[in-house]
C-alpha positions in Angstrom: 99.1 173.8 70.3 96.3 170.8 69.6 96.0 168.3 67.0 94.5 169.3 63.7 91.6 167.0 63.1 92.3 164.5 60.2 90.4 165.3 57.1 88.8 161.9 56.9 87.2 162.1 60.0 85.6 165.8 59.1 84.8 164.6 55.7 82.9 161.4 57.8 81.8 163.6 60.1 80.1 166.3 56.8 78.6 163.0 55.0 77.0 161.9 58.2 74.9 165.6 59.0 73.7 165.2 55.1 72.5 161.5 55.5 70.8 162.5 58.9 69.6 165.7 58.9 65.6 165.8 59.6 64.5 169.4 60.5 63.0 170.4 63.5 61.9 173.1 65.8 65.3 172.5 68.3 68.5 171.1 68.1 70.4 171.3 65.4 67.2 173.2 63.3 66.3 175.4 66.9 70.2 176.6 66.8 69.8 177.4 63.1 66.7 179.7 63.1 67.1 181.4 66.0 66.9 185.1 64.1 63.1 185.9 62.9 65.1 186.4 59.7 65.2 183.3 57.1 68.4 182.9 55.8 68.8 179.3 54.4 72.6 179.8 54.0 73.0 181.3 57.7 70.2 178.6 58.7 72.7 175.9 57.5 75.7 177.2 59.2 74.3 177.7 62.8 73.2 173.8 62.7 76.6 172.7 60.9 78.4 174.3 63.9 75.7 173.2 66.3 76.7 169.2 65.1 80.3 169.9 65.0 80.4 171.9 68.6 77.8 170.4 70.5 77.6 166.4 69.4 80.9 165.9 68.1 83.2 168.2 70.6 85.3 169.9 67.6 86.9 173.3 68.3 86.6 175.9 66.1 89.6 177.4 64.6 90.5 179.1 61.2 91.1 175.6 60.0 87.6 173.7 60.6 86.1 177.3 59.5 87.4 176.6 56.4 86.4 173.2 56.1 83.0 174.2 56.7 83.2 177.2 54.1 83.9 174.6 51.5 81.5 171.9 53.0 78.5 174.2 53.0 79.7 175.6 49.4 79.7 172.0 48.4 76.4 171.2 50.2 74.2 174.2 49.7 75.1 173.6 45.7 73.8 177.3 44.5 75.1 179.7 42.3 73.3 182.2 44.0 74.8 181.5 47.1 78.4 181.9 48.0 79.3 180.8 51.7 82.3 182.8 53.0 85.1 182.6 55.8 83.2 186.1 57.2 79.5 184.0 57.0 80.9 181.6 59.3 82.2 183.6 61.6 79.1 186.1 62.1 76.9 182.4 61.8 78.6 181.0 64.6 79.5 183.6 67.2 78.2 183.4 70.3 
């Protein structure tokens, strides 16, 4: 069994993608809308995952898929839009 990852460093980690995120055609942006499909919420979860996988070398499991649930809840900031334990798991699946 690893380490669970302290919440200060996700919550460092979640203000840091919000300071620096600049859109564009790959990256981050290229892993969010790869679907012809716009889906701003889904959008937002493939490049979440992409920072946390790909730059920062977290590991998924049920607990950081909750964190981001309640990060992109928090971040996205709609009433129309509910992010869910399911959205990340279809957003993310390889």
């Amino acid at each position: 069994m690893g380490t669970v990852t302290p919440l200060s460093e996700l919550l460092q980690t979640v203000s840091k993608a919000a300071t620096d995120f600049e859109p564009s055609e790959s990256g981050m942006v290229g892993a969010a809308i790869n679907s012809r499909k716009r889906n701003s919420k889904i959008e937002y979860l493939r490049a979440f995952d992409s920072l946390l996988i790909e730059q920062h070398h977290f590991v998924l499991d049920k607990y950081i898929i909750n964190a981001m649930v309640i990060a992109a809840n928090v971040v996205i900031n709609s009433p129309n839009i509910d992010v869910t334990y399911d959205d990340v798991r279809k957003a993310v699946a390889k």
